[in-house]
N, C-alpha and C positions, 0 to 999 in steps of 0.2 A: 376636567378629569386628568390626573399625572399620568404618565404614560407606563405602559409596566416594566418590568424591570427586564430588563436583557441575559436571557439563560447564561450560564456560566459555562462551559468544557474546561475539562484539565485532561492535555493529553501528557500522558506518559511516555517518553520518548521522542522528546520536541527535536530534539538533536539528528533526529534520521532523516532518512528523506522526504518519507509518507507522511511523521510527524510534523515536520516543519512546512511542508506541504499545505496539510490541512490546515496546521493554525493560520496562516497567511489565507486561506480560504474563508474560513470561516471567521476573524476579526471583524471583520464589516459587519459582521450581526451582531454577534457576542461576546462576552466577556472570555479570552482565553487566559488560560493558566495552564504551565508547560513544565515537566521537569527534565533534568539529563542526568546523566550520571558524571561520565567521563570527558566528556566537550561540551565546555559550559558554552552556552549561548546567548546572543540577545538577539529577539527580535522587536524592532518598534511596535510599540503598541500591546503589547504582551508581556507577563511576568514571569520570567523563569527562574528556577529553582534549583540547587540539584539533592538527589534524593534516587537512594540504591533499592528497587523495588525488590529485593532479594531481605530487605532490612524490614519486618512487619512493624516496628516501630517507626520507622520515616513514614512509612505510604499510609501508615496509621494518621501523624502529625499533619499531612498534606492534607487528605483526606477532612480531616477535622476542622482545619484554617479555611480551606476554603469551601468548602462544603458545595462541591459542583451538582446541577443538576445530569450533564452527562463525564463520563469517565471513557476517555479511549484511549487502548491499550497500544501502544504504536512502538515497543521494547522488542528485541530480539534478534536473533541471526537469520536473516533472509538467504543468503547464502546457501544452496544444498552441499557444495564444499566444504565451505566451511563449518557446516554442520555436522559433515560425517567428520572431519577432521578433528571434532571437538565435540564430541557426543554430549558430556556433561556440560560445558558449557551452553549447547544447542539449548539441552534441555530444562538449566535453571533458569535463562532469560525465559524462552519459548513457550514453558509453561509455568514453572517455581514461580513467577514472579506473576504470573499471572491467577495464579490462587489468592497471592498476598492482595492483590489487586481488587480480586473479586470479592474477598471474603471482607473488605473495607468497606467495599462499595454496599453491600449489603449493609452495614451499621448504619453508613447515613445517607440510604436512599439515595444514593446515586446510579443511575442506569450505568452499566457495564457493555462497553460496545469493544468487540473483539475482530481483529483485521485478521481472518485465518488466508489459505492460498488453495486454489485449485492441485496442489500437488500432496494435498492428500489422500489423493488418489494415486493407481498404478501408472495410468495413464494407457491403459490396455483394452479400454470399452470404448467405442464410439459416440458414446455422449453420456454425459453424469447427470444425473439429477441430486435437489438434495436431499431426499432420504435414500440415496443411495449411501450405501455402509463403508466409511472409506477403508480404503486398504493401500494404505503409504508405502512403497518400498525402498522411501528413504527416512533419514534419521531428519530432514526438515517437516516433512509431510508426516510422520511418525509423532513429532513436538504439539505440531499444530491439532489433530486429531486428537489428543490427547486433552489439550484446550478446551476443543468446540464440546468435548464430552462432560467434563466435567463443569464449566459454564450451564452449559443443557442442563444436567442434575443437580446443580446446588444454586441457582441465582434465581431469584424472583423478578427478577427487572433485565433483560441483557437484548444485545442486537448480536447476531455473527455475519458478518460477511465475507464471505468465501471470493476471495475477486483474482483475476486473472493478474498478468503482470501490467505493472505501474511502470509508466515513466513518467518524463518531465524534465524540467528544469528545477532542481533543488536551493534552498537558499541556504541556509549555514552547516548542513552536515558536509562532513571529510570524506568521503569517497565517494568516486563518480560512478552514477545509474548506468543503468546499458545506452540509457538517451542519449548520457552523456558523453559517453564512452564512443560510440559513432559519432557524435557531434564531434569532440579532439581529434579522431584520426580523420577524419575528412579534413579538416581544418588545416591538419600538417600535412594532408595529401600521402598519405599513412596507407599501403596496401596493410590488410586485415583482417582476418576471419571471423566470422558466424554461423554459429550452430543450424544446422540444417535437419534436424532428426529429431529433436521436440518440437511439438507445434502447441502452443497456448494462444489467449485472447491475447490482446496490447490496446491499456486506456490511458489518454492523457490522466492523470491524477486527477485532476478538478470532477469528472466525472464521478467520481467515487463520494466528493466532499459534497456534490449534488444531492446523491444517492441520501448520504447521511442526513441531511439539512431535511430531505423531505421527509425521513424517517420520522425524525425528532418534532418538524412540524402537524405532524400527522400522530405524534404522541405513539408512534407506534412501537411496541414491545413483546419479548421473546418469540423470536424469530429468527428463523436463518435465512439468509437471500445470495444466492449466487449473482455475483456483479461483473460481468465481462464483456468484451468489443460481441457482435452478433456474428464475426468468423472468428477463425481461429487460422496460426500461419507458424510456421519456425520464425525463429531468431533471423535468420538469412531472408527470409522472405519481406521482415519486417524492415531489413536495411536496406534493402532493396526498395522499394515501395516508401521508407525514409527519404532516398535521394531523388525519389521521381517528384515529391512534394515539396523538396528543401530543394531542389534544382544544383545537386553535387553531381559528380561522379561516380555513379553506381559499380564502375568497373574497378574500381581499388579493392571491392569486398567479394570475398571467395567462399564458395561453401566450403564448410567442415562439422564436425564431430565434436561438440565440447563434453569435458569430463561429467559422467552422470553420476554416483557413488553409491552402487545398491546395497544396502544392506546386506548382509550375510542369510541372517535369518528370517528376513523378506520371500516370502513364496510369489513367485512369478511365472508367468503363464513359457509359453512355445514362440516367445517376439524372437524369433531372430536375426529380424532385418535391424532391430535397433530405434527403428521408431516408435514413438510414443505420442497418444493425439489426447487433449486436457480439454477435450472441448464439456464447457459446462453448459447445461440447459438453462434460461432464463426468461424462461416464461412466466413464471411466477413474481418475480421481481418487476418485470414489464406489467403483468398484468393489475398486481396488487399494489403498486407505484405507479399505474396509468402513466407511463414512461416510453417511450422506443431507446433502446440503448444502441450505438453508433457501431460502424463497421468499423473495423480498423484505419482502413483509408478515411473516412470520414471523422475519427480523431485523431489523428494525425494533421488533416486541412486544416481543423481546431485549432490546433497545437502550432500549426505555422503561422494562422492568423491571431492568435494570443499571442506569438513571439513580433510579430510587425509592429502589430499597436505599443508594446513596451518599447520597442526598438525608436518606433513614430512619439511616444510621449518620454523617453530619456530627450530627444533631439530637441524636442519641442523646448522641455524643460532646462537646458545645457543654453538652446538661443536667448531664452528669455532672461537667465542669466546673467548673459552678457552683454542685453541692451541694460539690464538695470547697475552694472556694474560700471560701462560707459558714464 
């Protein structure tokens, strides 16, 4: 009996971080196929392309050559600054392109799997669930809701997941994650601030590409699932709790206030401490993925014992090298 044939993904924005992330995740199963727009990319073992999801005729053409069983959307400005600093732009990636996206994916049957963020929400309620109604009061979390909506009412076939913030280690995108971003200033012994006044989940990225694999395994469709660490912590808390696991310096990093950009005509509650808590409920996701999703500290020790082993088989691979080159 021949063996069957190896699903295909085509992620859309291979070039990011979460994009490039996942396909590096998921190559070991199946067939990826990746496009970028503006930073062309390679990665081994992978085909990419580039192709401006703003263009219904490109995502049309991709769509059509490769004819993927899953489509993920991985385009856009994650950035809440640079969202509000660029509203139109926020909102042609964030969402325009993701119509072009969806409405392909529709043609030829390819599931529509969309990366939205806990910040579409105020971040003013004590815990979200997901039919809770979101109410973004920013222009990122505005983008995204607008997504997850129209997704919902017009695909036959889609996954949403709502996940907390991502880090990692990235491979070919140009600008560094918050992971990485404490990883550089520790590194230079860099005093530094972190946000201490939002408090979100923090997943090593591979968790998420889990999440997805057993989606896909399980054939499962139109669904939303909130995906995030089982606490929630500020930015500050999270580099903190970084260095007690990476064995740094903890003292280089100071609490502070980073810029939050409310929209104007955002209604918002009586906060006037300035805090804001994103914690999302995921019990659904645990329960209908028979799953326990990790504490923060517990991916994070991930995160350090994935960074060893790389660390343990570059060395490996570097010795062996050099006896065969002897």
């Amino acid at each position: 009996m021949s063996e069957l044939k190896p699903k295909t993904i085509l992620i859309f924005g291979i070039s990011s971080f979460v994009g490039s992330s996942l396909a590096e995740f998921f190559k070991r199963d199946y067939k990826v196929v990746g496009t970028y727009c503006q930073n062309p990319v390679s990665i081994r073992g992978i085909t990419t392309l580039p192709c401006d999801v703003l263009n219904k005729q490109e995502v049309q053409l991709v769509l059509y050559t490769f004819k993927p069983d899953i489509t993920i959307y991985a385009v856009g400005k994650s950035s809440i600054v640079d969202c509000a600093l660029s509203e139109r732009s926020a909102d042609a990636l964030n969402t325009s392109g993701l119509f072009n996206v969806s409405d392909s994916c529709q043609r030829y049957k390819s599931q529509v799997v969309y990366l939205s963020s806990n910040f579409v929400f105020s971040g003013e309620s004590d815990e979200y669930m997901e039919l809770d109604i979101p109410d973004a009061t920013t222009t990122y979390g505005k983008t995204q809701a607008a997504a997850e909506f129209y997704i919902q009412k017009s695909s036959l076939n889609y996954l949403i997941f709502r996940v907390c913030r991502l880090y990692g280690r990235g491979g070919v995108h140009t600008r560094r994650n918050l992971f990485e971003k404490i990883q550089y200033k520790l590194h230079l012994r860099e005093e530094f601030e972190l946000d201490d006044y939002v408090k979100t989940g923090f997943l090593d990225v591979d968790y998420l590409g889990m999440v997805i694999k057993i989606c896909i395994e399980r054939k499962l469709k139109n669904r939303l699932l909130q995906i995030s660490s089982s606490d929630f912590m500020s930015t500050y808390a999270f580099g903190k709790l970084y260095c007690e696991k990476f064995h740094e310096p903890a003292k280089l990093i100071s609490s502070g206030k980073w810029p939050y950009p409310i929209m104007s005509s955002a209604k918002v509650g009586d906060n006037h401490s300035g805090y804001l808590n994103f914690n999302m409920n995921i019990a659904n996701a645990e329960g209908y993925l028979h799953l326990r999703l990790p504490t923060v500290e517990e991916s994070l020790e991930y995160s350090a014992q994935k960074m060893r082993t790389l660390a343990d088989n570059k060395e490996a691979s570097e010795s062996k090298d050099s006896i065969n080159y002897i």
